[in-house]
C-alpha positions in Angstrom: -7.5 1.7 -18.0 -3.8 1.4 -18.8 -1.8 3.6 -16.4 1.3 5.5 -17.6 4.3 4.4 -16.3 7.6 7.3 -15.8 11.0 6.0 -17.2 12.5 5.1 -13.9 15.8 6.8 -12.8 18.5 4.9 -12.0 18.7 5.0 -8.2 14.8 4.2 -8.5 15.4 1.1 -11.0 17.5 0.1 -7.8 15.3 0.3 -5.6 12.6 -0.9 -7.4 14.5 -4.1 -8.5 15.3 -4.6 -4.8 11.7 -4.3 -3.7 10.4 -6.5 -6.2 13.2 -9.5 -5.2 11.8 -9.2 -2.0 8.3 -9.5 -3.3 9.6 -12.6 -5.6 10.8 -14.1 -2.5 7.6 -13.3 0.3 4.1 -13.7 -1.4 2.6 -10.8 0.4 0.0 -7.9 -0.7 0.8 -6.1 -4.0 1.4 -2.4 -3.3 0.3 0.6 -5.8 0.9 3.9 -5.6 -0.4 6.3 -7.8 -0.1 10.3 -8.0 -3.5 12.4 -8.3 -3.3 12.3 -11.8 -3.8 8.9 -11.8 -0.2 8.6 -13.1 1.7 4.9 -11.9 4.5 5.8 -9.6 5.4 2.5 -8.1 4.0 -1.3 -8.3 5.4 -4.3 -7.5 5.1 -7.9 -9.3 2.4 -9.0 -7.1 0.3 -6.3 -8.2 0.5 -7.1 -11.7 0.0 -10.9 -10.9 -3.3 -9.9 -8.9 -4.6 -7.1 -11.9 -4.1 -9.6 -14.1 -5.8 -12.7 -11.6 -8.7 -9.9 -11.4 -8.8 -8.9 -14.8 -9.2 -12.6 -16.0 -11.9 -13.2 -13.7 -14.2 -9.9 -15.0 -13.2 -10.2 -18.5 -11.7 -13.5 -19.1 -8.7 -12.3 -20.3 -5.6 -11.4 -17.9 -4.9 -8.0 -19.7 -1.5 -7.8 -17.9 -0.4 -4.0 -17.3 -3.6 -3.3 -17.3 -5.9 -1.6 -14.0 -8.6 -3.5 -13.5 -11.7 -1.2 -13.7 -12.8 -1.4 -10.0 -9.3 -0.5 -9.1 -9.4 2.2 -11.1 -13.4 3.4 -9.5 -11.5 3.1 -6.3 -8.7 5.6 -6.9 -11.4 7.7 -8.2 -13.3 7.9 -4.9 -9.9 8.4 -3.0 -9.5 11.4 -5.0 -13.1 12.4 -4.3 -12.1 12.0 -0.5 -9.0 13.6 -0.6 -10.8 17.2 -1.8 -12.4 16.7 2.1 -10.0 14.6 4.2 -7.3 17.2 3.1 -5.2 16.3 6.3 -2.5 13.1 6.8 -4.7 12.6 10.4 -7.8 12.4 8.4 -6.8 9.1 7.1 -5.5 7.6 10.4 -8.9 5.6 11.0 -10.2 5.6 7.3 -9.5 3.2 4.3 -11.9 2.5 1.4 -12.0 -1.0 0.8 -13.4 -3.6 -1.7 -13.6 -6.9 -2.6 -13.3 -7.7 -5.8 -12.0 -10.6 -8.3 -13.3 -14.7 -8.8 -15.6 -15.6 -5.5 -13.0 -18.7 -5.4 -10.0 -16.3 -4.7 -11.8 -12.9 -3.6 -8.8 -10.1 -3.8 -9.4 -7.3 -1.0 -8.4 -3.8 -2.3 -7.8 -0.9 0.5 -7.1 2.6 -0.4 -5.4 5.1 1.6 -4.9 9.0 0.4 -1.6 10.6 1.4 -2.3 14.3 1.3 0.0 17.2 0.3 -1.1 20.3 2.3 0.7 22.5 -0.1 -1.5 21.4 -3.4 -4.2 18.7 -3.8 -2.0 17.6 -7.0 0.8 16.5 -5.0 -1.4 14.2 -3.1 -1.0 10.7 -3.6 -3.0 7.1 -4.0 -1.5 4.4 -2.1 -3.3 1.0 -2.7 -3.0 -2.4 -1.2 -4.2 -5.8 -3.1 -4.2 -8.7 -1.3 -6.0 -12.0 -1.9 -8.5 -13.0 1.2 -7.7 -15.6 3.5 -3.7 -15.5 2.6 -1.9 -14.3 5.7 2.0 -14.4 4.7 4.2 -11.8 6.2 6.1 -10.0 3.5 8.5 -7.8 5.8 9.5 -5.2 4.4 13.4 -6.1 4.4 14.2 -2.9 3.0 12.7 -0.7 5.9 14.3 -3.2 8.3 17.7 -2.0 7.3 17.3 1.3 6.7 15.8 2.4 9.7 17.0 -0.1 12.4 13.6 -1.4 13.1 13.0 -4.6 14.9 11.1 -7.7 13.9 7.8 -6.9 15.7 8.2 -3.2 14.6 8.6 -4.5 11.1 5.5 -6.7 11.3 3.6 -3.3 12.5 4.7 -1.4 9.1 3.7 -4.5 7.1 0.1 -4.1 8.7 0.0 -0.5 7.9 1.2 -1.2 4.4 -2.5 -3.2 4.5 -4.5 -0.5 5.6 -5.1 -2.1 9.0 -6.0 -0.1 11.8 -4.2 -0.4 15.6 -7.1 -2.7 16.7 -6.6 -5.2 13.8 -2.8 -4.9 14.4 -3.0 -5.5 17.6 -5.4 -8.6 17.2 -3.2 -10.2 14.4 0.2 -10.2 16.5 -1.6 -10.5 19.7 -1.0 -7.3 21.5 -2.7 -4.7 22.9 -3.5 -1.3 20.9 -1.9 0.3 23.7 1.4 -1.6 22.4 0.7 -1.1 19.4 0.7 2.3 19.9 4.0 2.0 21.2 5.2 0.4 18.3 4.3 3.5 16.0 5.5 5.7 18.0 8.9 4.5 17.7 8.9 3.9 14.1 7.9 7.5 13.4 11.0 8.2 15.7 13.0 6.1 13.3 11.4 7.0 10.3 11.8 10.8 11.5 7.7 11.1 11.1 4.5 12.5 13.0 1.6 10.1 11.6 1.2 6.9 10.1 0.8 8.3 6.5 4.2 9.9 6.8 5.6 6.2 7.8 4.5 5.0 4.3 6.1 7.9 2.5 9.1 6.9 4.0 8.4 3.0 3.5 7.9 3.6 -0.3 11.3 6.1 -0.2 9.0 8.9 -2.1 
């Protein structure tokens, strides 16, 4: 499946250059967001690199540009989910997840719906691709400026950005959930937000 890809405006070739240098710099999960339609609204380099790594190992060929098919069956059944789970809190506690790719370098997809209330159309597809057993921090410097957060809150959004829940956050930088909680909190303060959905919308500046 080749996925259609909007002629960027200029403040978003901006900010899209800017997110990929970042990416270029800090080898951390690709990121993919897609509207209902199935229509490419964002990726970064690594996503490519890791559609193409997947690709390669299904088909033999690295197809760059190309969605690999079980990253395509995923979006599919986050659509399917989103027609239920019609409500941001919905998806709090609840990822679809896969592992795909070569055995030798598994790549572990986790897809989160971002729901519109007004219109199931507006709803969005945000997937995470990251290969398994690679644990780099990619902070998102971007974030960092824009909203004033601090190192450990930007290591909490970087977690979110993989679809972890407060548990596994709280395991990976050694905390409780109960300051991990915390954490949120004050980065939906920041970020002007009431859940952790709306802290990715703000994250990807849609």
């Amino acid at each position: 499946m080749r996925a259609k890809k909007p002629a960027p405006t200029p403040s978003e070739s901006s900010t899209d250059y800017h997110l990929e240098s970042i990416a270029e710099k800090r080898a951390g999960p690709g990121i993919l967001l897609l509207s209902s339609s199935m229509q490419l609204m964002y990726r970064d380099r690594r996503t490519w690199e890791l559609c193409a790594q997947i690709n390669k190992a299904q088909n033999g060929k690295a197809a760059n540009g190309v969605l690999p098919p079980a990253v395509a069956e995923l979006c599919s059944e986050i659509m399917k989910t989103l027609q239920v789970r019609t409500d941001a809190k919905d998806w709090e506690h609840f990822r679809v997840k896969r592992i795909i790719g070569d055995p030798k370098r598994p790549v572990l997809l986790r897809g989160v719906g971002l729901p519109d209330k007004t219109s199931i159309q507006q709803s969005r597809i945000l997937i995470t691709m990251e290969e398994v057993g690679r644990r780099q921090e990619a902070v998102t410097e971007q974030a960092k400026e824009m909203f004033h957060l601090t190192d450990r809150e930007v290591a909490v959004v970087q977690n979110l950005l993989k679809g972890w829940t407060n548990k596994e956050i709280a395991n990976e930088l050694g905390v409780t959930e109960q300051t991990v909680k915390e954490h949120i909190k004050h980065i939906m303060e920041k970020t002007k937000t009431t859940t952790r959905t709306g802290i990715l919308v703000q994250v990807l500046r849609l």
